[in-house]
N, C-alpha and C positions, 0 to 999 in steps of 0.2 A: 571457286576452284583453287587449290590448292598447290603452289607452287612448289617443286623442288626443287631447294638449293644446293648446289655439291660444291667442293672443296676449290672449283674455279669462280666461282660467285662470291665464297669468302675472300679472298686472294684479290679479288677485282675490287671487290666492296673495298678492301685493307688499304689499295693503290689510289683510289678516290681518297680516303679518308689521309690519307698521307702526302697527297697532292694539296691540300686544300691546306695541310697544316703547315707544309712548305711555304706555301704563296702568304697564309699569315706571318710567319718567320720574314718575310721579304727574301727568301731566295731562288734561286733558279728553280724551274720546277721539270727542267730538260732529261733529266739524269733518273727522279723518280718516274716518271711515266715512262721511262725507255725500260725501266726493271720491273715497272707495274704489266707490263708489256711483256715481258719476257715470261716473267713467272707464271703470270696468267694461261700465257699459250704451255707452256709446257705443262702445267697442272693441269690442264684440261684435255690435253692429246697425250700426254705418258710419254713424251718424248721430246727430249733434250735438245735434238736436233731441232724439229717445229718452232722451239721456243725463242731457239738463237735466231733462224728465219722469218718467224714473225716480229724481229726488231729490223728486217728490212724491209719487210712486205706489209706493215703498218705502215712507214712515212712513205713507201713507194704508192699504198692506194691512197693517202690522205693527199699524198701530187700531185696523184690524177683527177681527184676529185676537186682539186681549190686551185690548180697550175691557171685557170682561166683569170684567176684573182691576183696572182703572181705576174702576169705579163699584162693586164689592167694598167699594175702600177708603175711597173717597168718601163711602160710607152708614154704615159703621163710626164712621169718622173723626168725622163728624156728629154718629152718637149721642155717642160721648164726649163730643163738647164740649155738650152738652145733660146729661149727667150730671155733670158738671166744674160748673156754673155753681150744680149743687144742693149739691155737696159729695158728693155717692154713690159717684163715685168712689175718693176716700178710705178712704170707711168700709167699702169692699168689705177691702180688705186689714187695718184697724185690730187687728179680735177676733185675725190671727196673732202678735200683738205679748206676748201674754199666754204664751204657752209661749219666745218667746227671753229666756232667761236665763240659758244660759252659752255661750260660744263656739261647740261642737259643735252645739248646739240652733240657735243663731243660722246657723250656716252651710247646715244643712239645709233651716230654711225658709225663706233669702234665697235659695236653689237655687231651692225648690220654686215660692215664690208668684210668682219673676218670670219661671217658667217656663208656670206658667199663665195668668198673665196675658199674656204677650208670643203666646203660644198661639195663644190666643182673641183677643184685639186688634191682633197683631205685639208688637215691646217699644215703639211708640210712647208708651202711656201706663205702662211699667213701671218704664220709668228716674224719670221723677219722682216716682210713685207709691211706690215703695218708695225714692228718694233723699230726700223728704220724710218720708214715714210710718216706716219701718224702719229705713234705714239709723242713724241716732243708737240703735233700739235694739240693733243688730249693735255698735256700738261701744260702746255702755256696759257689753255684756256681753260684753265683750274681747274682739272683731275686730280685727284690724289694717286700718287704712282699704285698704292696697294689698289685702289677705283680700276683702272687701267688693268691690271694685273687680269684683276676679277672676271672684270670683262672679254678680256680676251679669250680666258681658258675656259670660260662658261658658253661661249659663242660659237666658240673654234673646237677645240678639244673634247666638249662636254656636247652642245646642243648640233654641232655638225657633223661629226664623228659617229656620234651614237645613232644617228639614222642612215648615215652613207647613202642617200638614197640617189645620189648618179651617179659614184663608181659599183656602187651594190656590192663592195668585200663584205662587209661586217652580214648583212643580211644574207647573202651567199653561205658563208659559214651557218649561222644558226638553221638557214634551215636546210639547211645540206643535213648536219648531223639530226636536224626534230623530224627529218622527212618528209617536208611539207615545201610549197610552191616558194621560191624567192619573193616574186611580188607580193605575196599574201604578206609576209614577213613585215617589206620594206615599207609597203604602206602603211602599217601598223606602228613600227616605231619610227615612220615619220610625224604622225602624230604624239605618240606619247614623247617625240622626245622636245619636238616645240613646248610641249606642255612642262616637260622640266625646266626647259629653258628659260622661258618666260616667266614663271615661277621663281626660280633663280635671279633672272637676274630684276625684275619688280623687289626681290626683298634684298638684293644690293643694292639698289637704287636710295632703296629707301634708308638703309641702315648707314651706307655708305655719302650721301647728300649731304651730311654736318662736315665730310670735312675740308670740304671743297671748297676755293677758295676763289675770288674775281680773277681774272683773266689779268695775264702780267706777265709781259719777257721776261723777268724775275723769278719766276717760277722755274722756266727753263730752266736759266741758269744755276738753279740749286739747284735743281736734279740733276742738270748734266756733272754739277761736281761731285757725285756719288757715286762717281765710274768706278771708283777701286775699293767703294765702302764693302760690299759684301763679295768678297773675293772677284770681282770683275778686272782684269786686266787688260792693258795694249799693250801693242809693239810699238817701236818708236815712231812708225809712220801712220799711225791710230788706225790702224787697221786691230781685229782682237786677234790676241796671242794662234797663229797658227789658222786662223780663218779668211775669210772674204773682208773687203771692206763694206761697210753697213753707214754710209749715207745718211745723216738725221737735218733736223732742220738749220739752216744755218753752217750748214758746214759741218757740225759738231758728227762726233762716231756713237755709234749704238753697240758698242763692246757687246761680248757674249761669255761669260764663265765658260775655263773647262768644263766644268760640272755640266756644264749646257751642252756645250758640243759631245760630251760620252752621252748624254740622254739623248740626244740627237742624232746621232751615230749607231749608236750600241745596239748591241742585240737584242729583240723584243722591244721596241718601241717604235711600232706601227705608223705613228702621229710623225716623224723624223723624218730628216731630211739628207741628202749626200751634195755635200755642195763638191761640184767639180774644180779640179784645176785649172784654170783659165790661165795662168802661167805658162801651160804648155802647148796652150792656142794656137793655131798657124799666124805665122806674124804679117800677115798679109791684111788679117779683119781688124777693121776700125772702128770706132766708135761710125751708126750711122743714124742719127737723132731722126729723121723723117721715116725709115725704116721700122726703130723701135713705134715709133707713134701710130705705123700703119698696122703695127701688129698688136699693140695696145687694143686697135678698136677691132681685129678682128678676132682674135681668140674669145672674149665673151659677145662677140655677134654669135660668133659657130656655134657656142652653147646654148646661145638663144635660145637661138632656132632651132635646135636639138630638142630644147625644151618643149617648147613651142609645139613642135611635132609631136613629142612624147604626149604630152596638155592631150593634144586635139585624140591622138589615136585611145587613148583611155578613157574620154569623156564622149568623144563624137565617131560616127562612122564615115569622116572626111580620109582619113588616112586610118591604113593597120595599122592593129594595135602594136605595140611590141613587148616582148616578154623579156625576163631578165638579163638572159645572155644576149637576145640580141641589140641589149640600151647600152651592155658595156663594152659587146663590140663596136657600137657606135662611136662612143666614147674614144674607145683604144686606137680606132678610127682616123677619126677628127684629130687626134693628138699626134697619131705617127704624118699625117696630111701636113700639118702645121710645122713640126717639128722638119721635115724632109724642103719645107719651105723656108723656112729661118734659117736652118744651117745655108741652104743656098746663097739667103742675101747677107747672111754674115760673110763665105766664102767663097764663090763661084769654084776657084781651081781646088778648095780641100772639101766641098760642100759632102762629097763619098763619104770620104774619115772622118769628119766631125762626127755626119747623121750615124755612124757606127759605131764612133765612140759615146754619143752620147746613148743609144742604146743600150752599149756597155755595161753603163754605167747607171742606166735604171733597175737592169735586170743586177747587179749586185746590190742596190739598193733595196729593190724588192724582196733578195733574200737576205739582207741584213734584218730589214721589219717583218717578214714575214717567214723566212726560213724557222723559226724555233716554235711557231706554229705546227709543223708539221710531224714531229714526235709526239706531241701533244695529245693532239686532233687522234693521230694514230691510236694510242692508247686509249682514245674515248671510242673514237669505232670499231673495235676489237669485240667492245659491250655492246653493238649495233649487230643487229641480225641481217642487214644489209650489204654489212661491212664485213665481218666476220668468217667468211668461207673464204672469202680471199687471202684474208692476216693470217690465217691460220693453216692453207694451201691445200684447202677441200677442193672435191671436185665439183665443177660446176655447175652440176645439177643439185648437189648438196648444199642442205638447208642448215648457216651455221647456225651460232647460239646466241639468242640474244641476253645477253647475260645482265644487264643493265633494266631491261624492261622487268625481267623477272625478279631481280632484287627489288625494285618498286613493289611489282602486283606482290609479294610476300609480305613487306613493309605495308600495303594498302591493307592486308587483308584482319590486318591488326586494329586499326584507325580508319573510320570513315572521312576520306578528305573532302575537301569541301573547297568553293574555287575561291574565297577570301585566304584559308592559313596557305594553299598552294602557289595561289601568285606571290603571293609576300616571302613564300620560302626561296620562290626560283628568283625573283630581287634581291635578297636576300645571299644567295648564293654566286651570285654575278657581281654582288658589291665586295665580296672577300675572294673570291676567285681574281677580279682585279688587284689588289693587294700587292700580285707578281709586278704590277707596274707596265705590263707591256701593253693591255688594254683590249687583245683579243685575243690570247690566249686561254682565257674563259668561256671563251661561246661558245667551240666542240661540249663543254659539261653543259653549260646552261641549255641546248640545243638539245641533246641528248636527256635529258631530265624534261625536255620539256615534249619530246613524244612519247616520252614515257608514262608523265603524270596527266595530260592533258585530258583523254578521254574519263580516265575516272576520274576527274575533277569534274566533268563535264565543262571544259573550257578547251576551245579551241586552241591544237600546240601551236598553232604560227602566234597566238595572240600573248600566251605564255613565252613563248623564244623572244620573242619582241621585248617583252618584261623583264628577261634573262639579261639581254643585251644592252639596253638601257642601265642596271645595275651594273654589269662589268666594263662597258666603256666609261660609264661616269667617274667610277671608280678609278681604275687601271689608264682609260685614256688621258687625263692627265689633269685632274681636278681637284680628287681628293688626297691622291698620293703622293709625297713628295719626292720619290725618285723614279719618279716619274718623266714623260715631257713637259711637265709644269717647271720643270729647271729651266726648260730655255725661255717659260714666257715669266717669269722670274725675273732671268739675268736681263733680260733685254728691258721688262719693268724697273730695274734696279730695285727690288726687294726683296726681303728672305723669304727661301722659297718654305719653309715652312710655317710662318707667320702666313702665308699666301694660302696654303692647303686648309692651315686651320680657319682662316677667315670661308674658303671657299664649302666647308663640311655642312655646317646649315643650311646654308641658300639651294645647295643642290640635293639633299637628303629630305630638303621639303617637297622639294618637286618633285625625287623619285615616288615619297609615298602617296602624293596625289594624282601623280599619272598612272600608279599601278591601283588606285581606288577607280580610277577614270577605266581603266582597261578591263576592270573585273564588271563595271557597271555597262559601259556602251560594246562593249565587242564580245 
């Protein structure tokens, strides 16, 4: 059947095509989809007015449809910084400290614990946590700082990240916009993205192994005197310029680049983090070391057992199942629970305003990483026949236009696809979609491509979105990009952070293309 394309499809087709050249450029891509947006609705309704309103009623439905992902992070984000201010933090990762003592050992559990953590929190609080706490010991027991680097951004950033698979943001988006189940989604690229991972980092291991060197205080101490080699500075009280203090072995500080703190801060960089003012703490909270310790062992009990439950209701009919929204209200849950309890024993008489401010200050966080999401997303659902009566301010029962789908079936109707050159394009396209650096502002396109291409490809779109995703976290979340969040696990590695991307471009473009061979073969 024969598609007709009219003068909104070119128009939309122009706004992708100019989106994606942006994100190559490395610039913002806020500005072109908010006019890809405009122009679109107005060439297609004949009115000027529609066009300016659907640049509010695009980000206003892409709010409604991802706000659940926004206060996710927001309540997460919170808790942290309520167990930050006790030190629990910390002491969640300290007891792995005791088994890294030699290279091998060291690189295992610099994998592991910033994969868990990054997991269950994203890598927001991984990179510091183990760049303060672990990292000097990976190097004292002869890591090479670039070894460390590697490791972290391919654990955290790259193989944790790109499945989300218990705050479920990243999977929520793709298939929000391929219109397909979340879980379908998450379980999919929890596999494929192990599969990168392991991949990855087996050919770090191996490439990276000559340069490691026996275990030696000495080691330390050259690295520690590398504080100021690649623009990394302190204050006089070694605290970094304008930040938190960062704790390393021995005393020593774990400085952080500005460069670090705007990729950490800044807009579009999902993987980031807002560290609070603790300066303006009520001066009543003290340091309480058996407090921090008892919240150490309970914040990963709680997720356990989250876990644990989640395990049993998906495999066993001991407990219901749960579906996506209801694993990350769990989540957002358990963290405002914990969070409402930390401020308590931090404070008794200010425990109200803390737990309010720390609130706050996740939900500014949350749209710092994810607010530039939402013009984006906006102009991908515009091309969504789901989406599309709303951006455009049809009536209700009105069936709008899927303008994305159609430009595909016109594009199909040319080339018979086939599911091997389709997965490798929608990977493909998720790896320079990340390019913008922010790490999910690709997945509205890869999401949307991919319940488009899917059926005539004859491959399932959740298994394609998954393919999608992988490509644009890998990419954009902060692996292969250098302006990226690969700056903070950089500054904190003391290495350059482009010497770091380049190193990291092989180990994980081998994994992408055999997890997306793996995904065409098994699913």
């Amino acid at each position: 059947m024969q598609t007709h394309l009219g003068a909104a499809h070119w128009i939309y087709l122009a706004g992708i095509i100019v989106i994606l050249l942006t994100m190559a450029l490395r610039k913002n891509i806020v500005v072109p989809a908010v006019m890809a947006t405009f122009l679109t609705a107005w060439v297609f309704s004949g009115s000027v007015i529609t066009g300016l309103s659907s640049i509010f009623n695009a980000s206003l439905v892409a709010a409604h449809e991802l706000f659940n992902i926004f206060l996710i992070i927001a309540l997460v984000t919170a808790m942290l910084g309520a167990l930050r201010e006790m030190g629990a933090d910390r002491l969640m990762v300290t007891p792995f400290r005791r088994v890294m003592r030699a290279g091998t050992s060291s690189f295992v559990m610099l994998a592991l614990i910033t994969y868990v953590i990054s997991l269950f929190f994203w890598p927001t609080p991984a990179v510091p946590l183990v760049g303060a706490v672990l990292i000097p010991v990976a190097i004292r027991a002869g890591l090479s700082p670039l070894s460390v680097g590697m490791v972290i951004a391919i654990a955290g950033q790259g193989m944790a990240l790109s499945s989300d698979y218990i705050i479920k943001v990243a999977p929520g988006i793709s298939a929000t916009a391929a219109g397909v189940d979340t879980d379908s989604v998450a379980d999919k690229a929890l596999v494929l993205s192990l599969i990168v991972g392991f991949t990855a980092l087996v050919i770090t291991y191996l490439t990276q192994r000559r340069t490691w060197r026996a275990p030696s205080p000495e080691l330390l101490v050259a690295w520690e005197n590398k504080a100021d080699k690649f623009g990394v500075t302190a204050s006089d009280d070694g605290t970094p310029d304008g930040g938190e203090p960062a704790p390393a072995a021995g005393g020593a500080a774990a400085p952080v680049p500005p460069a670090a703190r705007a990729a950490a801060g800044g807009v579009g960089a999902p993987t980031a983090t807002i560290v609070r003012d603790t300066s303006a703490a009520e001066p009543d909270s003290s340091p309480k070391p058996l407090a921090a310790k008892a919240f150490a062992i309970l914040v990963p009990a709680a997720y356990l057992v989250f876990i644990v439950y989640l395990l049993l209701g998906k495999f066993t009919a001991a407990v219901p199942p749960l579906k996506g929204g209801d694993a990350a209200g769990i989540v957002g849950g358990i963290a405002a629970m914990i969070l409402f309890a930390a401020c308590l024993t931090n404070s008794r008489r200010a425990c109200l305003e803390a737990s309010s401010q720390h609130v706050v200050d996740g939900l500014v966080f949350a749209f710092k990483a994810m607010g530039i999401v939402l013009p984006i997303a906006g102009f991908f659902f515009i091309g969504n026949g789901d989406f599309s009566a709303r951006i455009l301010g049809m009536p209700e029962d009105a069936t709008g236009p899927a303008l994305l789908f159609d430009l595909i079936n016109a594009g199909l109707s040319h080339v018979a696809p086939n599911a091997f050159v389709v997965a490798f394009t929608v990977m493909f396209v998720g790896v320079i979609a990340g390019l913008e650096g922010s790490g999910f502002s690709g997945l509205p396109l890869t999401g949307s491509l991919s319940g488009a291409l899917g059926s005539a490809a004859g491959m399932d779109p959740s298994t394609l979105a998954a393919i999608g995703q992988m490509g644009n976290i890998w990419s954009g979340g902060g692996t292969l990009v250098a302006w990226s969040s690969l700056v903070a696990v950089a500054g904190f590695a003391r290495v350059p952070v482009l010497t770091l991307a380049r190193k990291c471009f092989l180990p994980v473009m081998a994994g992408l293309v055999l997890s997306t061979l793996f995904a065409i073969i098994a699913f």
